[in-house]
Chimera marker file (.cmm) of the C-alpha trace (Angstrom):
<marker_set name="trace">
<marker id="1" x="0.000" y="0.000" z="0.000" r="1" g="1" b="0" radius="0.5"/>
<marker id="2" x="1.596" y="3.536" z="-1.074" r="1" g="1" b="0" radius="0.5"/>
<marker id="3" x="1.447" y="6.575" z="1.382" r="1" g="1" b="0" radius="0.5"/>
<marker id="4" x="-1.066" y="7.766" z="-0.835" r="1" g="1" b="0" radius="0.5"/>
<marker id="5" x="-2.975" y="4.921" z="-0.690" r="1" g="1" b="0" radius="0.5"/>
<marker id="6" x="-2.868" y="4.867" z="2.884" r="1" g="1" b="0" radius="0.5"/>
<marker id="7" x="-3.829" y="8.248" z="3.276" r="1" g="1" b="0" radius="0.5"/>
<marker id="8" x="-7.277" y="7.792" z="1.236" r="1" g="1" b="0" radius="0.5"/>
<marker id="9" x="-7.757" y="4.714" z="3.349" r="1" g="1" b="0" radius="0.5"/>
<marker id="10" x="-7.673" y="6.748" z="6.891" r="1" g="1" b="0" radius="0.5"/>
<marker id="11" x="-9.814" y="9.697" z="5.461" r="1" g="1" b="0" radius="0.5"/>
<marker id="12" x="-12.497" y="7.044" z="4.583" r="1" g="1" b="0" radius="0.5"/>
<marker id="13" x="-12.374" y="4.644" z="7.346" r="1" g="1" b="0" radius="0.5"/>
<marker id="14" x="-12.297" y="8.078" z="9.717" r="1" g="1" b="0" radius="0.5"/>
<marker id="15" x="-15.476" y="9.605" z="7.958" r="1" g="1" b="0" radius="0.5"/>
<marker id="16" x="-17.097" y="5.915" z="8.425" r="1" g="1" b="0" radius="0.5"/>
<marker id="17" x="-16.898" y="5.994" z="11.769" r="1" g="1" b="0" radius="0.5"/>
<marker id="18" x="-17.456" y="9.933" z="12.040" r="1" g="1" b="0" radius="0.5"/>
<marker id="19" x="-13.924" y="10.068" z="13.931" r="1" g="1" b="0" radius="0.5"/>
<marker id="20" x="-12.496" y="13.617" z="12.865" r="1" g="1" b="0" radius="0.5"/>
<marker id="21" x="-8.902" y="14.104" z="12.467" r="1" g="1" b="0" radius="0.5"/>
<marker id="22" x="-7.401" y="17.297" z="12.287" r="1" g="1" b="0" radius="0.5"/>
<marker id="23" x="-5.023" y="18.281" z="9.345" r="1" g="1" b="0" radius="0.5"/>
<marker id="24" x="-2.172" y="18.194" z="11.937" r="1" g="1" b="0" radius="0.5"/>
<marker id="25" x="-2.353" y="15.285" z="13.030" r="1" g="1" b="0" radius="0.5"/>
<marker id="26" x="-2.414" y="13.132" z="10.077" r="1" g="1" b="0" radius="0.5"/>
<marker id="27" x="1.100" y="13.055" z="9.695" r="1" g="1" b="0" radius="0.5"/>
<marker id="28" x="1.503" y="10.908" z="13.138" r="1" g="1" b="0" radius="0.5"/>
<marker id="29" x="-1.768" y="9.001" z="12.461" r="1" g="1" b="0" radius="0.5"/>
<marker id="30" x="0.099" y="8.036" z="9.132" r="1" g="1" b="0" radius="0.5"/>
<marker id="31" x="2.895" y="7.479" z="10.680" r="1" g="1" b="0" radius="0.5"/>
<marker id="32" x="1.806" y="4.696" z="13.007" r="1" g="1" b="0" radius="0.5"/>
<marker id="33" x="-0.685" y="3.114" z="10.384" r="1" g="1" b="0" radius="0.5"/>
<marker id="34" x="2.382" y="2.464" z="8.391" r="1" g="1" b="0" radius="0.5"/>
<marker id="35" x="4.340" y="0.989" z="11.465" r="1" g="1" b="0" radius="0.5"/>
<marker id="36" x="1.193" y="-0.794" z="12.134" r="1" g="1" b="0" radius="0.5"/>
<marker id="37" x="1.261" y="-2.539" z="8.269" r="1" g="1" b="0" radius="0.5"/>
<marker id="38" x="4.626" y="-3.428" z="8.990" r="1" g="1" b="0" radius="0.5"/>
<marker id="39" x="3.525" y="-5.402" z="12.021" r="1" g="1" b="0" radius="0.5"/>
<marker id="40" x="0.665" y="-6.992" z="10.414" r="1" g="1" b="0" radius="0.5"/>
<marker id="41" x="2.819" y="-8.324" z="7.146" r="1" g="1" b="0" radius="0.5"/>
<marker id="42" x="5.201" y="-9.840" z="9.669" r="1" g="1" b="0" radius="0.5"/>
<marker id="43" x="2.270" y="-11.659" z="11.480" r="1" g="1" b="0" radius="0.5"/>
<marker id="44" x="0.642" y="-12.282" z="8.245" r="1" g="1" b="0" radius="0.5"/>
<marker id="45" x="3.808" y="-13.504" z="6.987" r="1" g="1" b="0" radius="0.5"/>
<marker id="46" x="4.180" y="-16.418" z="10.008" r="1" g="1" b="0" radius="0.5"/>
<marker id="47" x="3.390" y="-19.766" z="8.449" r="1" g="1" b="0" radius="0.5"/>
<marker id="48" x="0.608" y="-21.564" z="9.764" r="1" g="1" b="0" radius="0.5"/>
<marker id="49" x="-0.201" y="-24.816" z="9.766" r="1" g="1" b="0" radius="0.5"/>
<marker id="50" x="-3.866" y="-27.008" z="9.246" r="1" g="1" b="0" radius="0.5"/>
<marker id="51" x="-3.401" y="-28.091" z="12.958" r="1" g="1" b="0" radius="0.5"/>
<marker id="52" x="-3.089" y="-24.573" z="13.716" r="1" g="1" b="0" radius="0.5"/>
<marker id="53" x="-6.559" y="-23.795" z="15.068" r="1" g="1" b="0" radius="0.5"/>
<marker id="54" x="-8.254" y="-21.477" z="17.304" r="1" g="1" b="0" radius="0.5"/>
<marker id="55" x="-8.838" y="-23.141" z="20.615" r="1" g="1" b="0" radius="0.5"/>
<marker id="56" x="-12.879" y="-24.092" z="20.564" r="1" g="1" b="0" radius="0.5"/>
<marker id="57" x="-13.515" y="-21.863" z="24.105" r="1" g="1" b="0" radius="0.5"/>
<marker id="58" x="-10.937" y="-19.226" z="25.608" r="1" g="1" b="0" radius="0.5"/>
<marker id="59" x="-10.631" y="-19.610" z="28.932" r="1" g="1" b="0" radius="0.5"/>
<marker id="60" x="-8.604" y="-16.622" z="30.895" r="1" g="1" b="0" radius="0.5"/>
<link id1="1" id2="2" r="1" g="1" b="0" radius="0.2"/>
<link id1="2" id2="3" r="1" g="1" b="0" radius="0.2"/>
<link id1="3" id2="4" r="1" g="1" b="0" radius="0.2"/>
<link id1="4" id2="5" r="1" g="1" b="0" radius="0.2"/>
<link id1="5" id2="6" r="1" g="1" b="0" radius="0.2"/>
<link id1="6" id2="7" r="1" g="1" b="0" radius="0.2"/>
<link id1="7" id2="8" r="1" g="1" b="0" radius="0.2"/>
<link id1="8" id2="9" r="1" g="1" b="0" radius="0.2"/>
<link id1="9" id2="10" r="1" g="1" b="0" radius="0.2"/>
<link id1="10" id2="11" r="1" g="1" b="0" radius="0.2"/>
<link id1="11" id2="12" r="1" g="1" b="0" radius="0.2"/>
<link id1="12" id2="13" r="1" g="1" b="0" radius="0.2"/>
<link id1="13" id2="14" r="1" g="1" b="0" radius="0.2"/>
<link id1="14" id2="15" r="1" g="1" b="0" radius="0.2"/>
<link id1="15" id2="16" r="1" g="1" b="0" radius="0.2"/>
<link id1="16" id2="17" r="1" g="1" b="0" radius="0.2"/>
<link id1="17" id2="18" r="1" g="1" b="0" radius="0.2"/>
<link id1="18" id2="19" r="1" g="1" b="0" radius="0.2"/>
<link id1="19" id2="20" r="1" g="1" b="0" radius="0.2"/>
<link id1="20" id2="21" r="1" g="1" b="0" radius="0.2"/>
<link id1="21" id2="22" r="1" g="1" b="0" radius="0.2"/>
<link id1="22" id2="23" r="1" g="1" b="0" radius="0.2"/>
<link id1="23" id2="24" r="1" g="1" b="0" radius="0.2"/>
<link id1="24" id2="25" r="1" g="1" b="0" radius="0.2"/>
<link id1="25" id2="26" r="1" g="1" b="0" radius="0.2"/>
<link id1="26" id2="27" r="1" g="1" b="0" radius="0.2"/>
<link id1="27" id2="28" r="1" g="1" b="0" radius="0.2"/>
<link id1="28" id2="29" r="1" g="1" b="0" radius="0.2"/>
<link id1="29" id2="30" r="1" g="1" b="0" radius="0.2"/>
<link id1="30" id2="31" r="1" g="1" b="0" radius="0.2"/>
<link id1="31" id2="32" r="1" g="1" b="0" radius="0.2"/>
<link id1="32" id2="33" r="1" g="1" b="0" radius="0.2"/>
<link id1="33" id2="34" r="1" g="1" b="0" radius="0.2"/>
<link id1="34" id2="35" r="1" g="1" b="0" radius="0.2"/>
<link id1="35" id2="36" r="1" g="1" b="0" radius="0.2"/>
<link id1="36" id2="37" r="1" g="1" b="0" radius="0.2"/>
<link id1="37" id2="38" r="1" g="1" b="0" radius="0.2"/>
<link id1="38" id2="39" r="1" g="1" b="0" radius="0.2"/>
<link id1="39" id2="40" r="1" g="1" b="0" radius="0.2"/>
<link id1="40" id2="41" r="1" g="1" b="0" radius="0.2"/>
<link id1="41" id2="42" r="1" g="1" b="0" radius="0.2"/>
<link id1="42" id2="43" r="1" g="1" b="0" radius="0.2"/>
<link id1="43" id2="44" r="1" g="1" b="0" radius="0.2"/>
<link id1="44" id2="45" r="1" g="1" b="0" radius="0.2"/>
<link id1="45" id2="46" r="1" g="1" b="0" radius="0.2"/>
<link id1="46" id2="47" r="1" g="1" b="0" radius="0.2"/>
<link id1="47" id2="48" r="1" g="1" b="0" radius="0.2"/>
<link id1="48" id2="49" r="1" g="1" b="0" radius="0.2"/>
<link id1="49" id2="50" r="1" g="1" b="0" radius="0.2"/>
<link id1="50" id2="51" r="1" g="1" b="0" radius="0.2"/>
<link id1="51" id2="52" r="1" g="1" b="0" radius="0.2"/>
<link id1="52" id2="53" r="1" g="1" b="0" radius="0.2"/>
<link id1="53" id2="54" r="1" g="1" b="0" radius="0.2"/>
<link id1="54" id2="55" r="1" g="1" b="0" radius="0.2"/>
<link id1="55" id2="56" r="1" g="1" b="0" radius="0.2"/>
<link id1="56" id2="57" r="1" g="1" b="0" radius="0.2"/>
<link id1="57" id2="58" r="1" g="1" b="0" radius="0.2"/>
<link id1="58" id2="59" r="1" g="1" b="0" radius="0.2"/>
<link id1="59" id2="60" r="1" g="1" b="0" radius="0.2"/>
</marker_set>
């Protein structure tokens, strides 16, 4: 996903949820989106296997 991208992405899923953001604060919002991606693609990246399933009831 390009900054751009990423950009459009927060403006929409912001005015979807009616969360404003001002103007000077998108540059640290989009800042910790993209450190956020980078998180998820490692995590995304972790090979799982078919045994690999959720446990049936989470107990605490």
């Amino acid at each position: 996903m390009t900054t751009d991208q990423m950009s459009a992405y927060i403006a929409a899923a912001a005015a979807a949820i009616d969360l404003p953001i001002a103007p000077e604060h998108m540059p640290g919002v989009l800042e910790n989106f993209e450190r956020l991606a980078g998180i998820a693609a490692q995590v995304d990246a972790f090979p799982l296997a078919p045994e690999n399933e959720p446990a049936p009831v989470w107990r605490p």
